[in-house]
C-alpha positions, 0 to 999 in steps of 0.5 A, a space after each residue: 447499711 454496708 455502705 454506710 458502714 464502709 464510709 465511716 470505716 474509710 472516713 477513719 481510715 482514709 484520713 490516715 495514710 499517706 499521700 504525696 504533699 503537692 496538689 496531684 493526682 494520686 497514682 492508682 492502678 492502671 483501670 481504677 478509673 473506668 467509663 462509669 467513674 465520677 469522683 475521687 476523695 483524695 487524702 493528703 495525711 501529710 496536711 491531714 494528721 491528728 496535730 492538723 485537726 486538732 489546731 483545726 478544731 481549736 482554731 474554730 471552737 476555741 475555749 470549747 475546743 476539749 468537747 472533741 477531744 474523745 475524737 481526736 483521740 479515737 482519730 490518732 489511735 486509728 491513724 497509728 494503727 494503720 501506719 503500722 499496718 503498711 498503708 501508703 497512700 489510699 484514694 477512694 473512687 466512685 462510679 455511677 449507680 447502674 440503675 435509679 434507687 442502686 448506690 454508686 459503686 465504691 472502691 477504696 485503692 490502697 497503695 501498700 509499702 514494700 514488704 507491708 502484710 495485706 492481712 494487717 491492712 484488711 484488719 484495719 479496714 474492718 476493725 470497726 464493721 459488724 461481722 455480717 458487714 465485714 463478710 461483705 467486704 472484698 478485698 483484692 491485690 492488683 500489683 501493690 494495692 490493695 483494692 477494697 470493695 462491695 462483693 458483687 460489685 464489679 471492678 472496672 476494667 478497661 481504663 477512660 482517658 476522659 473520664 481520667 483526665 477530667 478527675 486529674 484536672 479538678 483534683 490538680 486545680 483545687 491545691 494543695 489540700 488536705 481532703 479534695 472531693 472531685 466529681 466528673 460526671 459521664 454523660 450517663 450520669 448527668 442524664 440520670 441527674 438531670 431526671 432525678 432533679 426533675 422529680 424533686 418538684 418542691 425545690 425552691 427554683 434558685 436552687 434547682 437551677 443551681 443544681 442543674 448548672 453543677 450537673 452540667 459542670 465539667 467538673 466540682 471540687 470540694 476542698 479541706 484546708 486543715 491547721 490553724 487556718 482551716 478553710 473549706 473551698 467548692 471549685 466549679 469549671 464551667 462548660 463555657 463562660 456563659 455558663 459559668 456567668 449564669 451559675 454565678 447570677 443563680 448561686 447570688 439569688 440564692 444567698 440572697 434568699 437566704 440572706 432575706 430569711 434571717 431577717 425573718 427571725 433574730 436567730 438566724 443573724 449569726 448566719 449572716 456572715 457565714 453567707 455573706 462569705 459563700 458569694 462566689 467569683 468568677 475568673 473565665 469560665 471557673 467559679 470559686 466560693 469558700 469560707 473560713 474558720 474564722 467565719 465558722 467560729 462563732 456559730 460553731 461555738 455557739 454549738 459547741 456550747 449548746 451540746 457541753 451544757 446538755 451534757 451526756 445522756 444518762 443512762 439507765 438509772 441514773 438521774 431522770 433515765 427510766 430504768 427500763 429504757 435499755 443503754 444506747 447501743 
């Protein structure tokens, strides 16, 4: 539940401070990456601020754009609270689970402005956590960030070059975004991988082979283009080009499964377009698939319209609520 909490804390948080505009790595204290790193959520507030989602949001629902504005609102509040506080910049760093059925390690790195009071920096961070959780944060300075983290988790302590250089790469080479998900497996990481795939005997053999193929990746990226023209982009570098082909053929069949299962069922047609934009290319021995919000759209609305016409649940006594139900929590 700590980790839970703590990504929805972060996922409001992180999502606010400021980052350096060009597609770089984020600075980050000198050990932040260690042996057992394997991801990076870097954020970029200059592309990742209320106005940014909100022509997002309307670029993709259009006339059903107002069933987020509560969000937004929620969103912009918190975005004010934390500039306030003195955040700068902040990344988020994953480390590999130590043991099958243990969560990965998360530390949120977050880059102080001179003179910035730490205290109204963990404030923030924990406005929105249970006391029980809050109490399970732990927050340390290493220079002028302020490092977040799980208690009893261990930072790392002795820098990886590889592990560094291959996380800069994938965020460098996916752009100028405003949210970039990088993931580098470790040796370590895809072994334990690997097994867990291993298990998962019901999965469809297109898709396990797609997975293993992004196991074996180099590296992954995930990538958020916000404004009027949002856009979502997954970037694969490959070990080799034969590798990179066989990902291709494997990432086809598996649309093309799809593609064959809205034929099955006139409802699922509207998906057609959304899968017909995901066909990957190929350049080298690095794979590319993204899709845009023009694509989203009409699916998206649909949604949209779905949720506004059920409107909110009632509560307690009103309508047809059963009055010994008690209020959502």
């Amino acid at each position: 539940m700590f980790r839970k909490r703590v990504s929805i804390a972060l996922m409001a948080v992180l999502s606010i401070v400021s980052v350096k505009a060009r597609a770089e790595f984020p600075a980050l204290p000198g050990t932040a990456i260690g042996d057992d790193s394997i991801a990076v959520i870097h954020f970029n507030t200059a592309k990742f601020d209320p106005a940014s989602v909100k022509a997002s949001v309307k670029a993709i629902l259009g006339a059903q754009a107002g069933v987020a504005d509560e969000g937004i609102k929620k969103f912009s509040d918190k975005y004010d609270e934390v500039i306030k506080s003195g955040a700068q910049s902040m990344t988020m760093v994953v480390g590999s689970a130590a043991k099958k059925g243990d969560e990965p390690r998360m530390a949120a790195y977050i880059q102080m402005k001179p003179g910035s009071d730490a205290a109204a920096i963990q404030k923030a961070m924990t406005a929105d956590m249970k006391d029980s959780e809050a109490a399970d944060a732990v927050f340390e300075k290493s220079g002028n960030f302020l490092v977040m983290h799980k208690k009893g988790e261990d930072l790392p302590t002795k820098a990886s070059d590889t592990q560094a250089k291959a996380l800069a790469a994938a965020v460098t080479d996916a752009g100028d975004k405003a949210i970039v998900i990088a993931f580098a497996p470790t040796e370590g990481a895809r072994a334990q991988l690997t097994a867990e795939l291993a298990e998962k005997q019901d999965m469809p053999a297109p898709a396990a082979e797609a997975a293993a193929a992004f196991i074996n990746a180099k590296w992954v990226t995930l990538s958020v283009t916000l404004g009027d023209a949002p856009a979502l982009g997954i970037g694969v570098q490959a070990s080799d080009d034969a590798s990179a082909t066989k990902l291709m053929d494997q990432i086809n069949a598996g649309l093309k499964e799809a593609l064959d299962k809205t034929k099955e069922n006139p409802l699922f047609a509207m998906a057609v377009p959304l899968l017909d934009a995901l066909k990957p290319t190929k350049a080298g021995s690095k794979i590319t698939m993204g899709i845009d919000g023009k694509t989203i759209a009409p699916m998206a609305q649909m949604l949209a319209g779905f949720a506004g016409a059920a409107g909110p649940r009632p509560g307690p006594g009103q309508g047809n609520a059963p009055k010994h139900v008690p209020a959502p929590q």
